[in-house]
C-alpha positions as CSV (number, residue, x, y, z in Angstrom):
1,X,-164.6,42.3,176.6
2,X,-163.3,41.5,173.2
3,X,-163.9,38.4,171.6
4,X,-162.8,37.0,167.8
5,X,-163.7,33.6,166.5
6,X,-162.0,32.9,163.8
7,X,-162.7,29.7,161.5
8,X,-161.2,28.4,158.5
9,X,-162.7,25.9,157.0
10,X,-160.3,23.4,154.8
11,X,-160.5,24.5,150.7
12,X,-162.4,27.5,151.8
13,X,-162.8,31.2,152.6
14,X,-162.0,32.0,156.4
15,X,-164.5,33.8,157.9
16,X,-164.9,35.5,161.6
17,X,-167.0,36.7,164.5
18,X,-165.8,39.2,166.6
19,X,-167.6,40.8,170.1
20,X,-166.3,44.3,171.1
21,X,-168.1,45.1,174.5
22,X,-166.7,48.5,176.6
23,X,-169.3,50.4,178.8
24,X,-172.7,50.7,177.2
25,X,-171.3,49.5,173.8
26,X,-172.2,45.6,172.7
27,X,-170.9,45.0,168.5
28,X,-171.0,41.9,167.1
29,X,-169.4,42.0,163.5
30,X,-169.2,39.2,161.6
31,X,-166.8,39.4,158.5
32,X,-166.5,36.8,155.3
33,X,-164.6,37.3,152.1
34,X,-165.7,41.2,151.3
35,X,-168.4,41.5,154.0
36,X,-168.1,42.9,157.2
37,X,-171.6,43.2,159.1
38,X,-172.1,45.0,162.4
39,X,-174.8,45.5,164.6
40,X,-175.4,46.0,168.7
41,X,-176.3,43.4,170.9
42,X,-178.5,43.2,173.7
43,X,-177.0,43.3,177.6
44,X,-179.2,40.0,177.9
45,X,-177.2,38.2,174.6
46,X,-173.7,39.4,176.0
47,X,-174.3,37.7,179.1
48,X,-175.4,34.8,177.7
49,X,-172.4,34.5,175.7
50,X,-170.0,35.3,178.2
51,X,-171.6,32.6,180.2
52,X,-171.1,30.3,177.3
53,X,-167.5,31.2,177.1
54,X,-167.3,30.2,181.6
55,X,-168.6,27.5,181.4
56,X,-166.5,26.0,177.7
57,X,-164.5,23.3,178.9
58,X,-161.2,24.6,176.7
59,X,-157.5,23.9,176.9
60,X,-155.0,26.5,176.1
61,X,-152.2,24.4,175.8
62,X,-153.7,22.6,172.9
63,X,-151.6,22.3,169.5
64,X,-152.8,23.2,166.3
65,X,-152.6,21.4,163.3
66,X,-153.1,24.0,160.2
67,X,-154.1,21.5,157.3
68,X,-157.4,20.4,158.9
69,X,-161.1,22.3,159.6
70,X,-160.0,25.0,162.1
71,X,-161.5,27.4,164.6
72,X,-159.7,29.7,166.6
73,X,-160.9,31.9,169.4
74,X,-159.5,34.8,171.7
75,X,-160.8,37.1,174.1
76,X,-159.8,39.5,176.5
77,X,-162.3,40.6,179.8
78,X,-162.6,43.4,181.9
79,X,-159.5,42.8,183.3
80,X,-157.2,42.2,180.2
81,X,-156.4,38.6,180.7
82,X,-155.7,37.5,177.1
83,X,-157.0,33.7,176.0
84,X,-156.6,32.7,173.3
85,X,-158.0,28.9,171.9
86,X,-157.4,26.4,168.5
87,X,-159.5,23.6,167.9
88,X,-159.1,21.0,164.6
89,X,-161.9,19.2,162.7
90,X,-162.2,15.8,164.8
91,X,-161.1,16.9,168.5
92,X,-163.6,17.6,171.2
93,X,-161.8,21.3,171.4
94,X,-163.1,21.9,167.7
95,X,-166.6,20.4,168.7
96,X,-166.8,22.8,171.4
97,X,-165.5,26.1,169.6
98,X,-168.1,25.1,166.7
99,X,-170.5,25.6,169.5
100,X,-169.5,28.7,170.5
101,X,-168.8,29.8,166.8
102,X,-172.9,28.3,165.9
103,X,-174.4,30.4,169.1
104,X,-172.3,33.8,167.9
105,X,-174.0,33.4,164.2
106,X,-177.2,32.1,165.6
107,X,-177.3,36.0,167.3
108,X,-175.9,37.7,164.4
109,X,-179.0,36.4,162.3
110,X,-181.5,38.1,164.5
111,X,-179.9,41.2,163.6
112,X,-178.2,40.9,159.7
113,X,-178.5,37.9,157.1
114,X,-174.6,37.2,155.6
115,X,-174.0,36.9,152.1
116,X,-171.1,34.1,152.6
117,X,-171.5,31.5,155.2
């Protein structure tokens, strides 16, 4: 699997989470400005956030608006189906991509503290 969320919030820096999972290897990295932190993952954490990403009610289809609060997230799995997802500040798509975005930094703090939030 392969996962990037992206989000860039309005008047500031963009910053992004990415999950790069093949075989035995689980990274999370998490990059802001000049910072780019990495560190492995448990089995446990990657199946909790795959399950997170299941059971995410998204829609694909949904149009961006590039002037507001926005989070974007894509992901391949096993299989290389691509989604990809954009949510604005205000829609329920941006209320449930911040959740997914808030659980991927709540596990990179067990592991590293960022410099740029």
């Amino acid at each position: 699997m392969h996962l990037r969320v992206e989000y860039g919030p309005e008047g500031g820096d963009p910053k992004a989470i990415e999950i790069h999972a093949v075989g035995d290897v689980r990274e999370l990295t998490y990059e802001a400005m000049d910072e780019v932190l990495k560190a492995d993952i448990s089995e446990a954490e990657l199946a909790a956030i795959t399950l997170l990403l299941n059971s995410a009610d998204l829609t694909p289809e949904h149009v961006p608006c590039a002037l507001a609060d926005a989070i974007s997230l894509s992901y391949e799995t096993a299989n290389d189906q691509r989604k990809s997802f954009w949510g604005e500040m205000g829609s329920q798509q941006f209320r449930v991509l911040l959740g997914i975005w808030n659980e991927l930094e709540g596990t990179g703090r067990r592991y590293f503290v960022p410099r740029f939030y």
